[in-house]
MARMISE-885631 format. One record per residue (C-alpha): x, y, z. Coordinates in steps of 0.5 Angstrom, whole numbers, plus 500, padded with zeros to 3 digits. Layout:
residues N
- X / Y / Z
- X / Y / Z
...
//
This chain:
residues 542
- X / Y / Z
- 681 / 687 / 217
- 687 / 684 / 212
- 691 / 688 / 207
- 687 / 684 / 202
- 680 / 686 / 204
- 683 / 694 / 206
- 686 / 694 / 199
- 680 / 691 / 197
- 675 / 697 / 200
- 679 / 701 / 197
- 679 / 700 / 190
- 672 / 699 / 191
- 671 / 707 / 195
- 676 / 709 / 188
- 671 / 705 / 182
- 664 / 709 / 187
- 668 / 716 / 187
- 670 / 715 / 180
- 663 / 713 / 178
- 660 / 719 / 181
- 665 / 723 / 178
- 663 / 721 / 171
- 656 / 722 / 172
- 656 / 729 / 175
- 661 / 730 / 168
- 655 / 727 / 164
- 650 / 731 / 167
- 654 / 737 / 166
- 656 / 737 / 159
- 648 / 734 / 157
- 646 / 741 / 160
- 649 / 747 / 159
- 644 / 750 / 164
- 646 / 746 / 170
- 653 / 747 / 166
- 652 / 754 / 168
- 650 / 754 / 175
- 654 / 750 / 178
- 660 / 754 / 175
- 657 / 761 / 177
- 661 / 760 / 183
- 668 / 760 / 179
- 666 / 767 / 175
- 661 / 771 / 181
- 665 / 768 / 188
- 660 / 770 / 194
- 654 / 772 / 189
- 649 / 766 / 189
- 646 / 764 / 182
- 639 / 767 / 180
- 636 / 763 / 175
- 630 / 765 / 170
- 627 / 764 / 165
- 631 / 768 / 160
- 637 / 763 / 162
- 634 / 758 / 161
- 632 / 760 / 154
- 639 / 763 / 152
- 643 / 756 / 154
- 638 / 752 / 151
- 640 / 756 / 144
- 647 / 756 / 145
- 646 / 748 / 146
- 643 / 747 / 139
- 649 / 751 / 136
- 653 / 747 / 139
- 650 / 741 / 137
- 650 / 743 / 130
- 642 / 744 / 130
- 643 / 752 / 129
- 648 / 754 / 126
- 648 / 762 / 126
- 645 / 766 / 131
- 643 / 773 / 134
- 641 / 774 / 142
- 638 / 780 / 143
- 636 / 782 / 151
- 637 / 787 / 156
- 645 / 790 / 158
- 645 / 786 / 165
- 642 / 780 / 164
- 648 / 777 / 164
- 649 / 776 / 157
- 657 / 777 / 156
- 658 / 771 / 162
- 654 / 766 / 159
- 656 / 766 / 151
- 663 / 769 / 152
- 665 / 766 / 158
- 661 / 759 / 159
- 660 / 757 / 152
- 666 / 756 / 151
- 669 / 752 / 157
- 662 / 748 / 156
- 664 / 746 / 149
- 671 / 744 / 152
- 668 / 740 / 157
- 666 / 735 / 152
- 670 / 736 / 146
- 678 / 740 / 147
- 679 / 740 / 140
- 674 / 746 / 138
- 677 / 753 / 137
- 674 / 760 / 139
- 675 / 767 / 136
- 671 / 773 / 141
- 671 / 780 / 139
- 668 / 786 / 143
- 668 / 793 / 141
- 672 / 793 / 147
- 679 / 790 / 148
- 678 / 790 / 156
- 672 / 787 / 155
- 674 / 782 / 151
- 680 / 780 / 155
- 676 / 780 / 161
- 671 / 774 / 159
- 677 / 771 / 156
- 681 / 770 / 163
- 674 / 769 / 166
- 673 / 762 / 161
- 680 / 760 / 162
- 679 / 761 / 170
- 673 / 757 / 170
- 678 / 750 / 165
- 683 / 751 / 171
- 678 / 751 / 177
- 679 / 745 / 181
- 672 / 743 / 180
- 673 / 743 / 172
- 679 / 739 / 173
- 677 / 734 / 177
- 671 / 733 / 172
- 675 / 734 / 166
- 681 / 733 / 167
- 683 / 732 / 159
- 682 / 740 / 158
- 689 / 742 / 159
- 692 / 749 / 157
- 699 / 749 / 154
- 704 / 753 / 157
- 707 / 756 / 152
- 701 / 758 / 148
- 698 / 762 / 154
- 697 / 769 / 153
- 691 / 775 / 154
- 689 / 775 / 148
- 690 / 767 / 146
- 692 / 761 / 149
- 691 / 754 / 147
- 690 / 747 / 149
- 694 / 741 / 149
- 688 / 738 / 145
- 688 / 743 / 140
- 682 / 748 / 141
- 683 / 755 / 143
- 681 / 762 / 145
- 682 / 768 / 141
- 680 / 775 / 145
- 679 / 781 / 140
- 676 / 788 / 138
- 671 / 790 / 133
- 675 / 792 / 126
- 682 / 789 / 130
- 685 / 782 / 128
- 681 / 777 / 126
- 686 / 775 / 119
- 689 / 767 / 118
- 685 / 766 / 124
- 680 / 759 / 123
- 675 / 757 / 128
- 670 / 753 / 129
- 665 / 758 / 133
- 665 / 767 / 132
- 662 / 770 / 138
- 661 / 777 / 137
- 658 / 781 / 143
- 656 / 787 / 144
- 661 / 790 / 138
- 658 / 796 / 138
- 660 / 801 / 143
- 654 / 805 / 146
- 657 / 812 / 147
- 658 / 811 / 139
- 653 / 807 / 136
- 648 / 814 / 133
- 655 / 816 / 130
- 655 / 812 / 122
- 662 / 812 / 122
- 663 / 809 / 128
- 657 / 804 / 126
- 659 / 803 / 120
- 666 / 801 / 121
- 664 / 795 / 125
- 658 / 793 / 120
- 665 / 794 / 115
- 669 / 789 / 119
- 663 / 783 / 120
- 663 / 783 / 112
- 670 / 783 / 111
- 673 / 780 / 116
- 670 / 776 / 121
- 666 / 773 / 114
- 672 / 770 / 111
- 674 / 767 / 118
- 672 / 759 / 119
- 670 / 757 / 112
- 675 / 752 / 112
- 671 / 749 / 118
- 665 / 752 / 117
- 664 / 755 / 123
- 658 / 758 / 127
- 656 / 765 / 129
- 653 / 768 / 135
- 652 / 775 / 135
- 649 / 777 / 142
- 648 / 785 / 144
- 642 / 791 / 146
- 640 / 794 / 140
- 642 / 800 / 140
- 640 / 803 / 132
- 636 / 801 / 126
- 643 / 799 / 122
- 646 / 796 / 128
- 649 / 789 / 126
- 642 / 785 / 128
- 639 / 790 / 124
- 645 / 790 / 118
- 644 / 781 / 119
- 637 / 783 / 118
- 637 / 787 / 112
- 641 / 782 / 109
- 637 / 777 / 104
- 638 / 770 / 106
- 637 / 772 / 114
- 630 / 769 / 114
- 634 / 762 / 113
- 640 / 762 / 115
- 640 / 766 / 122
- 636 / 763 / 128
- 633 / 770 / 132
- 632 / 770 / 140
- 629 / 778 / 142
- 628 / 778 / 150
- 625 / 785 / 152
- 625 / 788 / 158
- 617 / 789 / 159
- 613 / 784 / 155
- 609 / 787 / 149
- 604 / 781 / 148
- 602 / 784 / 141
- 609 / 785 / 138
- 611 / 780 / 132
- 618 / 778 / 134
- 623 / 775 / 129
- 621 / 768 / 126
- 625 / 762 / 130
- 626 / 756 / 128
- 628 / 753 / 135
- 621 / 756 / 138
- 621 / 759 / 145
- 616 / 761 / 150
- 616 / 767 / 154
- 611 / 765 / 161
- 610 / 773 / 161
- 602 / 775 / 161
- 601 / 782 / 163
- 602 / 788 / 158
- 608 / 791 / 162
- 610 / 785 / 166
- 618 / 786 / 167
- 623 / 781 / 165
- 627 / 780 / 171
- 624 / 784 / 177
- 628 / 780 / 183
- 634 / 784 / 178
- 630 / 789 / 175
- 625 / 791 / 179
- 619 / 798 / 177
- 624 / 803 / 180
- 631 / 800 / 177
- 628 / 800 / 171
- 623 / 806 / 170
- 630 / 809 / 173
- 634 / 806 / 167
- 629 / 808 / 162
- 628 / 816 / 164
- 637 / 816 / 163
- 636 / 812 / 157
- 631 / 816 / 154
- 625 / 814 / 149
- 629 / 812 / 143
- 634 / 809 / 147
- 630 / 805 / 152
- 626 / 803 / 146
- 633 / 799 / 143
- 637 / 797 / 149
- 631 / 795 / 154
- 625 / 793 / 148
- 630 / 791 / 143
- 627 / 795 / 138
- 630 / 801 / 136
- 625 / 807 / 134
- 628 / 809 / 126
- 630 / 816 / 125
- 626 / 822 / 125
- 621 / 818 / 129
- 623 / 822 / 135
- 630 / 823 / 138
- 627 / 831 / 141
- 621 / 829 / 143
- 618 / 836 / 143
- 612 / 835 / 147
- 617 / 834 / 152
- 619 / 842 / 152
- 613 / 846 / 158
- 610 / 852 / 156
- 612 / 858 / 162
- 605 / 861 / 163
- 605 / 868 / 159
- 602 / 871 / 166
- 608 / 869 / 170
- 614 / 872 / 171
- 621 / 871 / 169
- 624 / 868 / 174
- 630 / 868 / 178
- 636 / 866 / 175
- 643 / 864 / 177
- 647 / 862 / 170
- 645 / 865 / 163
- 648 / 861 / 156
- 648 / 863 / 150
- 650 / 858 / 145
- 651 / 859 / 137
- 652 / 855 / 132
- 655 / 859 / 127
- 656 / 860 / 119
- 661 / 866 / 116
- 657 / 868 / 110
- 651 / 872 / 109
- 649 / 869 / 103
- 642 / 865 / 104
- 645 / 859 / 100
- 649 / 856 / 106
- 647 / 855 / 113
- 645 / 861 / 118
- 648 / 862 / 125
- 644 / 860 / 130
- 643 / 862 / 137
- 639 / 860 / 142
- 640 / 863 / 150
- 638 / 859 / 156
- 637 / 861 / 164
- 638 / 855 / 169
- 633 / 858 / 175
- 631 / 853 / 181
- 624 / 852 / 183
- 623 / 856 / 190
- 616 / 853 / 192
- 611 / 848 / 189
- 612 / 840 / 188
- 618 / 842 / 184
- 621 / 846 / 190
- 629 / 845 / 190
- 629 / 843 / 182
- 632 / 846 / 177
- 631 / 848 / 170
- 633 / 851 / 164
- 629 / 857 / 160
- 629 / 859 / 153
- 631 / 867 / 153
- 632 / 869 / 146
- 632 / 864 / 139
- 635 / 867 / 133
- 638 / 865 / 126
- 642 / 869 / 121
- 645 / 869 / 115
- 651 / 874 / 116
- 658 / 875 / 115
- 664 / 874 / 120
- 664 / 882 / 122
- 656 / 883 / 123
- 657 / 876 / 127
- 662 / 878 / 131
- 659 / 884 / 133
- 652 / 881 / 134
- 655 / 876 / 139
- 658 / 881 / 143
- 652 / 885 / 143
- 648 / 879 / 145
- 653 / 878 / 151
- 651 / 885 / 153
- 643 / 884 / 154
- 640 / 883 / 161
- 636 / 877 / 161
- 632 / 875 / 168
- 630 / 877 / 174
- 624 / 878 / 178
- 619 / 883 / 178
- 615 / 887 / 183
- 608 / 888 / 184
- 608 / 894 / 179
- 613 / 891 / 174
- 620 / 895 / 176
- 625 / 890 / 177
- 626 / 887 / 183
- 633 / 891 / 187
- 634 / 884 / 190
- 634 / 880 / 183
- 636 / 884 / 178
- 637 / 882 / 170
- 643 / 879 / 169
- 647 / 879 / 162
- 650 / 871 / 160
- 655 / 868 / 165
- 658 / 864 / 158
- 658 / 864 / 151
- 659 / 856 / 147
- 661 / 856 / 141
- 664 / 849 / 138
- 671 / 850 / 135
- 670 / 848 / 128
- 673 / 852 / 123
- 668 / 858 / 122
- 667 / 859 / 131
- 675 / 858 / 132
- 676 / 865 / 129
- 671 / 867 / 133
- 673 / 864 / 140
- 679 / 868 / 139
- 676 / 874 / 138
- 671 / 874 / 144
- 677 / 872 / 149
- 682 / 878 / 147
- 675 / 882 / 149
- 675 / 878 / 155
- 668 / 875 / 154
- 668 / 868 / 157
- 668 / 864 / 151
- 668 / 856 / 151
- 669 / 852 / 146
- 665 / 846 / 145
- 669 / 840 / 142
- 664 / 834 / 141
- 669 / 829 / 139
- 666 / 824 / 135
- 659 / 824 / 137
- 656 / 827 / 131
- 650 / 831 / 131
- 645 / 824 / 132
- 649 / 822 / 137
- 649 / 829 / 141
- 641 / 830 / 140
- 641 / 822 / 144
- 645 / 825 / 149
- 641 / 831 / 150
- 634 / 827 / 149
- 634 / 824 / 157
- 635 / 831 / 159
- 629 / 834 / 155
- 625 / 828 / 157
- 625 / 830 / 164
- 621 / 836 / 162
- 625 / 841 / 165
- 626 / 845 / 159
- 621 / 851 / 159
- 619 / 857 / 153
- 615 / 862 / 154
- 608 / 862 / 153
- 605 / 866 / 147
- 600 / 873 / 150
- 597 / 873 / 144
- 595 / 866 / 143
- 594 / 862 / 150
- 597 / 855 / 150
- 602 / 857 / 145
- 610 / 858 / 145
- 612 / 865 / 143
- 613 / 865 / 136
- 620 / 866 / 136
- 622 / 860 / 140
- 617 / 856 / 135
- 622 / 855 / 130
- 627 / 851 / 136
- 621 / 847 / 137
- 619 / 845 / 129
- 627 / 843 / 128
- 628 / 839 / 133
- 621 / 835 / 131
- 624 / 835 / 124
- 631 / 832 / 126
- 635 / 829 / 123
- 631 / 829 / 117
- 629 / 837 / 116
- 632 / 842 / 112
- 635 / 845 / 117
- 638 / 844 / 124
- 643 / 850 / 127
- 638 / 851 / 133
- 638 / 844 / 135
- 646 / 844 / 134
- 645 / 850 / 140
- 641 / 846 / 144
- 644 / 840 / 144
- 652 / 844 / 146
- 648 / 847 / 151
- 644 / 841 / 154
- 650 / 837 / 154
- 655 / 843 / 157
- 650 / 845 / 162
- 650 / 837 / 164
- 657 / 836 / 165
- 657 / 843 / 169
- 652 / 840 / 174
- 647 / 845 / 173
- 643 / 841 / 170
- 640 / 833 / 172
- 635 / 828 / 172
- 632 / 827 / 178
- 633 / 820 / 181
- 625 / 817 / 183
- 624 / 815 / 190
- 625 / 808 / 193
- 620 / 802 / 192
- 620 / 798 / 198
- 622 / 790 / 195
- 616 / 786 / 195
- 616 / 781 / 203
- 618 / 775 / 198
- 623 / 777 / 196
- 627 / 783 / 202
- 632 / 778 / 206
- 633 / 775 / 199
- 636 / 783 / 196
- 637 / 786 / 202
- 646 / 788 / 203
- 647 / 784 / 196
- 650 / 787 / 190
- 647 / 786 / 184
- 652 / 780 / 180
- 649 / 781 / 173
- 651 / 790 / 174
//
């Protein structure tokens, strides 16, 4: 072969290669799903792509937002499902793919996070694979931080937090995921500072280029962002929404879209992912979120407040005829008030027994009994000493056939007395401990008493709460643990709340301390299809 043929063939192999090159890039800026799919490899190495419909639904929406079809958006799906990797991490790098000018500003609740996605995206733009695909993307060296690095063709990617640093910025597209922390979504400081910071600050960012928002999260309350945005009197217009549930709700109305979606769901219940999220995975999470979680994070559709944080129902009755069992760590937990005056609150008290069950189905398991249930307007003195009078008493313990006390499992008195340290149980706290009774503390941070009763809630959901049966009315609590149960069925919008505040400390402290858990439910075994799929591969969604 001559110099010019084998010159030749190579300009020829050069121009084939080139011309695949430029279709495989055409094909992957024409569709952002096969965008993703071929770069998962670059975000999750090691963890094969599993695509589903949902998917499929997602990027079909952030492609009519970039290509000015939509121009506000609001996705709310499941937490695992892979929302952060798709909006925060592909979108961008897929825009860039097909025009390097565009400009990004990304904000979570959480720095770390907001850095994570932002390093991920920037990993995916200097993979090999997107180099050689498009290699007009370039990072500027001089502008390449953590939290903002640009491109030599003028976009760029700003990674902040909620209520962080959004001034002089302009972008052409505002990506908020998750801007709500979970631990601190019940609490209306914490809530309504994001809510404070999207009006003020993230509203004025883009103007100059009219940019687009997307707003991607769980719903975690009634006036979380989705449900401010949904409040606002222009969101039927101005804001395209997309609400994928965990279990489909064949007669639920969803918002209104204006680019419309199917979900292939038929069955009343069916899971939206059960190759990711299988009936035990799910029922698991449920039983840890509680009700009223569950119903915002997995159904995306917060229950309003009042309507059954503490769900009473959840407490069982302890048959009159049965005997106090056998207990191996006594609370009393007070919610206190230093005034004798009825136009304030009173001191509350409630005091709890964990025992653990000795045979039956329940064999092994533990639960919590309510001994005693008070409340009282009393001033400091009387309090003080009504509290060490209480320490003193004898709770518990079993029975013989006659009805003496059982030598081998005698009454005990309280191992622990709880009282949170805010002004009024401070002084308290001192006193109890000169007299070396074993006071704690209870500090909630900055979980008010909302986010409290939804911590407890798992808890109480697990049915592992006991109070007594009445003698005299069969089927009945006893009469003074009744008033427990109607302030936690009135909460938060009742007139009082001291018992449930006692009820809330001490399930939260009875849970840090391990006596107290839900139990995990037994493994499912996978169905055959999809067992060699599943089995020794970690969860890349999690």
């Amino acid at each position: 072969m001559s110099l010019a043929v084998a010159v030749r063939a190579t300009q020829v192999a050069h121009g084939i290669m080139e011309l695949l090159r430029q279709r495989e890039a055409e094909e992957l800026s024409a569709s952002f799903h096969a965008f993703v799919e071929a770069f998962w490899p670059v975000v999750e190495p090691g963890a094969p792509f599993e695509d589903n419909w949902h998917i499929r639904v997602v990027c079909e929406h952030l492609e009519a937002v970039y290509r000015g079809t939509i121009k506000n958006l609001i996705i709310n799906v499941p937490p695992g499902t892979s929302k952060s990797t798709l909006v925060s991490v592909m979108f961008p790098a897929w825009v860039w793919a097909q025009d390097a000018s565009k400009r990004f500003f990304g904000a979570s609740y959480s720095e770390p996070l907001a850095i994570r996605d932002s390093m991920l995206c920037r990993d995916i733009i200097q993979s090999d694979l997107f180099r050689r695909l498009f290699p007009h993307v370039e990072v500027k060296r001089a502008d390449n931080q953590k939290t903002k690095y640009g491109l030599t063709a003028g976009g760029w990617r700003m990674a902040t937090t909620v209520a962080g640093r959004g001034t002089g910025e302009h972008p052409h597209f505002k990506i908020v995921d998750d801007p709500h922390n979970v631990k601190q979504s019940e609490s209306d400081v914490q809530r309504v500072e994001a809510l404070n910071w999207f009006d003020g600050t993230l509203s004025s960012r883009g103007l100059i280029l009219d940019a687009a928002t997307i707003v991607i999260m769980q719903r975690l309350h009634q006036k979380d962002l989705t449900g401010h945005i949904m409040a606002q009197e222009g969101y039927g217009k101005e804001w395209h929404h997309v609400v994928i549930p965990m279990r489909y709700e064949p007669d639920r109305e969803l918002p209104r879209n204006h680019l419309p979606y199917k979900d292939p769901r038929r069955k009343e219940g069916e899971l939206l992912w059960p190759k990711m999220f299988n009936e035990r995975k799910v029922k698991s999470l449920a039983a840890a979120l509680g009700t009223y979680r569950a119903a915002g994070q997995l159904q995306q559709r917060p229950a309003p407040e009042g309507g059954g944080i503490l769900v009473v129902e959840h407490f069982q009755l302890w048959a009159a005829k049965r005997p106090l069992p056998d207990l191996f760590y006594v609370l009393q937990s007070y919610d206190t008030a230093f005034t004798a005056t009825t136009a304030n609150d009173p001191t509350a008290c409630t005091v709890w027994g964990v025992g653990e069950f000795e045979d039956g189905p329940q064999k092994g398991e533990r639960f919590a009994i309510l001994l005693d249930c008070w409340t009282e307007h009393m001033a400091y003195p009387a309090l003080r000493d009504k509290v060490m009078d209480d320490w003193g008493a004898k709770y518990g313990g079993l029975k013989q056939a006659n009805g003496v006390d059982d030598p081998t499992h005698p009454p005990r008195r309280a191992d622990a007395i709880l009282v949170e340290e805010k002004g009024s149980g401070i002084s308290l706290l001192q006193d109890l401990r000169k007299a070396k009774v074993p006071a704690h503390g209870y500090n909630p941070g900055r979980a008010d008493k909302v986010a409290r009763a939804h911590i407890a809630s798992p808890l109480l959901e697990a049915d592992i709460f006991y109070v007594l049966e009445s003698k005299k009315e069969p089927g009945k609590p006893v009469m003074w643990a009744r008033p427990l149960l109607t302030q936690c069925e009135e909460f938060p919008n009742g007139e009082h709340d001291d018992l449930v505040d006692t009820f809330t400390q001490a399930t939260i402290y009875l849970r840090d301390a391990d006596f107290l858990s839900i139990r995990e439910l037994p493994d499912e075994a996978p169905d055959t299809a999809d067992y060699h799929a599943l089995k020794g591969r970690s969860n890349p969604y999690a």
